[in-house]
MIFI-720402 format. One line per 3 residues: number of its first residue (from 1); their letters; for each residue y, z negated, x of C-alpha. Coordinates in steps of 0.5 Angstrom, whole numbers, always signed. Example, Ala and Ser with C-alpha at 12.3 -4.5 7.8 and 13.67 -1.06 7.14 Angstrom:
! residues 2
1> AS> -9 -16 +25 ~ -2 -14 +27
! end
This chain:
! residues 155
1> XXX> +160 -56 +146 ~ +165 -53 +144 ~ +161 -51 +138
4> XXX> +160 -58 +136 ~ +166 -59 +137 ~ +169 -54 +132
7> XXX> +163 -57 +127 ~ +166 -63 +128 ~ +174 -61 +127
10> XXX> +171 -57 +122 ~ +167 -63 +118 ~ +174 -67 +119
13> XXX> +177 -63 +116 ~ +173 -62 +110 ~ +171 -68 +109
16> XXX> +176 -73 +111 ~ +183 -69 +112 ~ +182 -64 +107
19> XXX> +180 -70 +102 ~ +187 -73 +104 ~ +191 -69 +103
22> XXX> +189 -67 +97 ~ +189 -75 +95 ~ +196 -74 +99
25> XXX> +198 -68 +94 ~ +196 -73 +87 ~ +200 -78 +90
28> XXX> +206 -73 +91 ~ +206 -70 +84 ~ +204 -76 +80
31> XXX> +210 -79 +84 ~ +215 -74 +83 ~ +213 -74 +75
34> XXX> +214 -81 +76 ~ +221 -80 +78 ~ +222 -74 +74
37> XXX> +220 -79 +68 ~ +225 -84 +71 ~ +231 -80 +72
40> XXX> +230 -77 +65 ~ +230 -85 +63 ~ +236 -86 +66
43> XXX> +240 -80 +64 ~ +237 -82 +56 ~ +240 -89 +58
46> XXX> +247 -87 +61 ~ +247 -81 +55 ~ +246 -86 +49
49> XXX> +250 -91 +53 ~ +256 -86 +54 ~ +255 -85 +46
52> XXX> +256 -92 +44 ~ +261 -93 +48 ~ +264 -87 +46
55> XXX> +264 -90 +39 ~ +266 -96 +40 ~ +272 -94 +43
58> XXX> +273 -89 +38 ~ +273 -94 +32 ~ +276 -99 +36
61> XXX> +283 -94 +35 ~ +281 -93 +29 ~ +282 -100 +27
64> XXX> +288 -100 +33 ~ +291 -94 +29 ~ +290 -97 +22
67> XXX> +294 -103 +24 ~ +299 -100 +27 ~ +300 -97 +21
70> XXX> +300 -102 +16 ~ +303 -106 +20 ~ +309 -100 +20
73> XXX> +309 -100 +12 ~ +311 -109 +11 ~ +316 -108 +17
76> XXX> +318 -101 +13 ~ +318 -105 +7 ~ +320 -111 +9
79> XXX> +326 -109 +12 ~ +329 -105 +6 ~ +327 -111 +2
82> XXX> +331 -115 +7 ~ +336 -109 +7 ~ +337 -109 -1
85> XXX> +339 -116 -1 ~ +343 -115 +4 ~ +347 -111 +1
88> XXX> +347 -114 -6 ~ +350 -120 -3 ~ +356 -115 +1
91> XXX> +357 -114 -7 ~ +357 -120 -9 ~ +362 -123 -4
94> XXX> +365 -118 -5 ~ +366 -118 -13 ~ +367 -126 -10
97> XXX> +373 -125 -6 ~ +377 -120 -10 ~ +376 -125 -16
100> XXX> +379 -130 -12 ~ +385 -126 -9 ~ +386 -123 -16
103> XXX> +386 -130 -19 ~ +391 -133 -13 ~ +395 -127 -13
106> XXX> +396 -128 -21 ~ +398 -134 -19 ~ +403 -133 -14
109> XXX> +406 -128 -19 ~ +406 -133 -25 ~ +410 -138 -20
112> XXX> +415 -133 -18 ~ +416 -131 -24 ~ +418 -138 -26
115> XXX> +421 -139 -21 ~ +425 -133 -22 ~ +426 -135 -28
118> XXX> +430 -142 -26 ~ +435 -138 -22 ~ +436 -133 -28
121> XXX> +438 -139 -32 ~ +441 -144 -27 ~ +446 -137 -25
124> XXX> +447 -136 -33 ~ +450 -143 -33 ~ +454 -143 -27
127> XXX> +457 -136 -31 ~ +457 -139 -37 ~ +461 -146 -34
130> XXX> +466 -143 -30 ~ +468 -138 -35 ~ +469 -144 -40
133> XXX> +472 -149 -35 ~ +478 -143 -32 ~ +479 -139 -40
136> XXX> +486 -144 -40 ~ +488 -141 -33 ~ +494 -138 -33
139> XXX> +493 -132 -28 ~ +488 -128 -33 ~ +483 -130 -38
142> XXX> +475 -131 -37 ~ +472 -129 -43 ~ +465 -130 -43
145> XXX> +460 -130 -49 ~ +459 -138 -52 ~ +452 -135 -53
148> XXX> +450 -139 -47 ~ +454 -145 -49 ~ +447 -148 -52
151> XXX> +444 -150 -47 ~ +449 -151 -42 ~ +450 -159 -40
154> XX> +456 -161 -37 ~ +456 -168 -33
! end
């Protein structure tokens, strides 16, 4: 008994376990291609994924970084447009305010000057009046040019 049993462990073997294994194996190996396949696919897939991402994100700072930049140029210009008429202006009001000073200032020394004037003519009279009015006195003779006798008015 022994013998067959050994005979029949042995065909077992060959026949239906050996077989199976070997199928088992084919399986094994043609699953382990099929996940080497698969993480391969997936490693290609992140790979191309992370470039175009990678891309992407590079032109987006690209065009990020040339709007800054044209955007600092027209505030640049801009505000030395904005400073230059500033400044004209300044000029401006200032050549406006000197002009008007000057003018007002000519003004206040014309009318002093006439003014200046009138009491110059109004003391001048007065002299010349006194002088004809008190030469008769006894105590000392006035004597006083007639030159501004003219235009002298007694009332």
């Amino acid at each position: 008994m022994m013998k067959e049993n050994i005979e029949d462990i042995s065909r077992f073997l060959k026949f239906e376990l050996v077989p199976d294994v070997k199928i088992n194996n084919g399986h094994i190996e043609e699953s382990f291609n099929l996940t080497l396949k698969t993480a391969y696919n997936i490693l290609d897939y992140v790979e191309k994924s992370m470039t175009e991402t990678a891309d992407k994100v590079q032109k987006t700072f690209e065009t990020m970084a040339s709007n800054i930049t044209q955007n600092l140029e027209e505030i640049m210009q801009k505000s030395s447009s904005n400073l230059n008429a500033l400044q004209k202006l300044t000029i401006d009001n200032e050549l406006a305010i000197a002009n008007d000073f000057t003018t007002k200032l000519n003004n206040l020394v014309a009318k002093i000057d006439t003014r200046m004037k009138q009491h110059e003519d109004f003391i001048t009279t007065s002299v010349a009046v006194c002088a004809e009015a008190f030469s008769h006195m006894s105590r000392g003779t006035v004597k006083y040019a007639s030159l501004f006798l003219n235009s002298v008015l007694i009332k």
